[in-house]
C-alpha positions in Angstrom: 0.0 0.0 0.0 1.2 3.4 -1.0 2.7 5.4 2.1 0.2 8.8 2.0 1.4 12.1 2.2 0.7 15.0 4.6 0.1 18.3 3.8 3.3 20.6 4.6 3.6 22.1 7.8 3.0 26.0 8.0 6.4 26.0 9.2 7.8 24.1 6.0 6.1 26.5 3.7 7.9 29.7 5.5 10.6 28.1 5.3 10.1 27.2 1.4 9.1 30.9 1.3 12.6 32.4 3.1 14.5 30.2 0.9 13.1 31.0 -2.8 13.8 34.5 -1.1 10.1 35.6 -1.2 8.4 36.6 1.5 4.3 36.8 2.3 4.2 40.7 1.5 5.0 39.6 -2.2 2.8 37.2 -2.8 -0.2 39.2 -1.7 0.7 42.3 -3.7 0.5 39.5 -6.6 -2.5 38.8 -5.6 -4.1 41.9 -4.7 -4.6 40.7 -1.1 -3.7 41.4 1.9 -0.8 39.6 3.9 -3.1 38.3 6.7 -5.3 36.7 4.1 -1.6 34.6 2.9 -0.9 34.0 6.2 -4.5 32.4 6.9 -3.8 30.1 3.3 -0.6 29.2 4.8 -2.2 28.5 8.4 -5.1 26.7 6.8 -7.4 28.8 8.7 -9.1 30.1 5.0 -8.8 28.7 1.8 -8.3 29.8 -1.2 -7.2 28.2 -4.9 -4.9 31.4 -6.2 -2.9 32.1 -2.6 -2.0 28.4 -3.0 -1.3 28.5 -6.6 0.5 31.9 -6.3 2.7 30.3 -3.4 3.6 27.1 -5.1 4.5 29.3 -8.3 6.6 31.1 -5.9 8.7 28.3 -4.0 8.4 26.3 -7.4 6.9 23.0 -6.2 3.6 21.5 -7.6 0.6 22.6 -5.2 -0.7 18.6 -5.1 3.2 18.1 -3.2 2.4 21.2 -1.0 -1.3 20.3 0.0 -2.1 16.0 -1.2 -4.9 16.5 0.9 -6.9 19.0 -1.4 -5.0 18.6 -4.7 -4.3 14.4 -4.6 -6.8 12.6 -2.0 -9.7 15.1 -2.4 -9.9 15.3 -6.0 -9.3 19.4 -6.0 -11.0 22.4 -4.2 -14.6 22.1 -3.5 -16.4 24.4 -6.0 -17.5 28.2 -5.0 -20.9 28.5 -3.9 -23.8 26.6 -2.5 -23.4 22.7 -1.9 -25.8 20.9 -4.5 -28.6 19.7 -2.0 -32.1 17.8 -1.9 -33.5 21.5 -3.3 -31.4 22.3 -5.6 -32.6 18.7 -6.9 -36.3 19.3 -6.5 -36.1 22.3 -8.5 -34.8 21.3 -11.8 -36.7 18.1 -11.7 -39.4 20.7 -11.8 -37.9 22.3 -14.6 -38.1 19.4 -16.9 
């Protein structure tokens, strides 16, 4: 059985980050965020697809080696939006 992988430690990013000599300030003028927003990506506190992108493009390694758990075992980022529910269901039965 394959050995699964764990999702780099906050710690392992920054360090990453000081050694690609970027720092977080960078990445969120890149982004057109603030820092605390790349500092909550990092922390996994928040989500978001383009802070990790942007931060894997920066310390050039492949997001799914950064975070396996979103990118490898979780088939990608959950989609924007409302979760497709019992509802959502009902009504476009109704529509056909």
């Amino acid at each position: 059985m394959p050995k699964v992988q764990s999702d780099w430690s906050p710690t392992d990013i920054r360090v990453a980050l000081l050694r690609a000599k970027v720092d977080q300030s960078w990445i969120a003028r890149q982004c057109g965020i603030s820092r605390s927003t790349v500092y909550k990506v990092i922390e996994g506190t928040t989500s978001s697809e383009r802070v990790r992108r942007a931060i894997a493009d920066a310390i050039e390694v492949d997001v799914r080696i950064i975070w396996p758990s979103i990118y490898v075992y979780a088939g990608g980022p959950r989609k924007r939006g409302r979760p497709w529910g019992a509802k959502n269901k009902r009504m476009k039965a109704a529509e056909n």
